[in-house]
N, C-alpha and C positions, 0 to 999 in steps of 0.2 A: 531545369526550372528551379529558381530559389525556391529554397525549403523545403521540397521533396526529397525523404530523406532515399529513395531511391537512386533515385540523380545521383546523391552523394555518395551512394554505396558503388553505382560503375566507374564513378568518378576517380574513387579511392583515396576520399575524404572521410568518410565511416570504414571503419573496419566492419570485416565481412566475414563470415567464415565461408572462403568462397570453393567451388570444387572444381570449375570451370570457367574461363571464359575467351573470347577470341575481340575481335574488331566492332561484334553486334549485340552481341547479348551476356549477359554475367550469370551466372547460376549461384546463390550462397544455400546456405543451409537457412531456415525458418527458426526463428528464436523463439518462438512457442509454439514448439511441434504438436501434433496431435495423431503423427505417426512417427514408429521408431525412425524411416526416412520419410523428410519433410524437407524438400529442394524448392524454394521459388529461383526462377527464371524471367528476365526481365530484359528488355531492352536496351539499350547505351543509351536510345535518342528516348525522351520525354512524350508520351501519348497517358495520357488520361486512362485511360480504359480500352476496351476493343469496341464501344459505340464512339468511340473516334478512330477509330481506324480509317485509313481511306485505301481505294484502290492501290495506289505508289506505294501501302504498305505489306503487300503479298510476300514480297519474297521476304520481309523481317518476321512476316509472322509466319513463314517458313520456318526461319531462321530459331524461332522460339522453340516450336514444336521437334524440330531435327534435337537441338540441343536437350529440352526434354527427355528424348527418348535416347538422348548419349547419357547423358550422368545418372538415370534409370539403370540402363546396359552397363554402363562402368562399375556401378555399384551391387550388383549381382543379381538386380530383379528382370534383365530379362523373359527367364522362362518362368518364375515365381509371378511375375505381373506388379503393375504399378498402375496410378491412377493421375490423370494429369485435370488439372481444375484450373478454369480461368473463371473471375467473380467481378460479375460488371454492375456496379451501381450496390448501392447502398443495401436496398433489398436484398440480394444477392451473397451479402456479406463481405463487399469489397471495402477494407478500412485503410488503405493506402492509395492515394488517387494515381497510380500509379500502373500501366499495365504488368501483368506477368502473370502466370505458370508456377501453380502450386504442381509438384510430382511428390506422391505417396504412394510408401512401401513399406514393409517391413510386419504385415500384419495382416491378416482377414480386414478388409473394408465391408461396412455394411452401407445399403443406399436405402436413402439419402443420407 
């Protein structure tokens, strides 16, 4: 989608500091972390949010979630724990219209 600088970032028109990705999804590091790890996780293909998701998207948003719980495990919070957040709409705190998969580690989380 023009303009999303998402897009641009699977695209590999923005640079990324990326830690993973394959065919479906990119994982980079979060440029204003708010934990020592702060991984978003994002799709190749352009969806809005997860209130646009449709049926035909289960196995991508598999795909989010697998990948999630790899660069978690690759980065050593396995058995420490991590926290995976996806922010739909405004309210929510979603400021990139863009789906994806915040993963956070590296610290005691408190909720909310």
């Amino acid at each position: 989608m023009d303009g999303c600088v998402f897009c641009a970032i699977a695209a590999g028109t923005i640079p990324a500091d990326v830690v993973f990705q394959d065919g479906h999804v990119v994982a980079f590091r979060d440029l204003h972390p708010v934990a020592p790890f702060h991984v978003l996780v994002i799709p190749r293909i352009h969806r809005s949010s997860l209130a646009d998701a449709v049926d035909a998207d289960a196995d991508l948003l598999g795909r989010l979630m697998l990948a999630a719980a790899r660069v978690a495990r690759e980065a050593g919070f396995e058995k420490t724990g991590y926290r995976t957040i996806v922010n739909t709409g405004a309210d929510a705190g979603q400021t990139v219209l863009h789906l994806h998969v915040h993963v956070l580690a590296g610290r005691q989380l408190s909720w909310p």
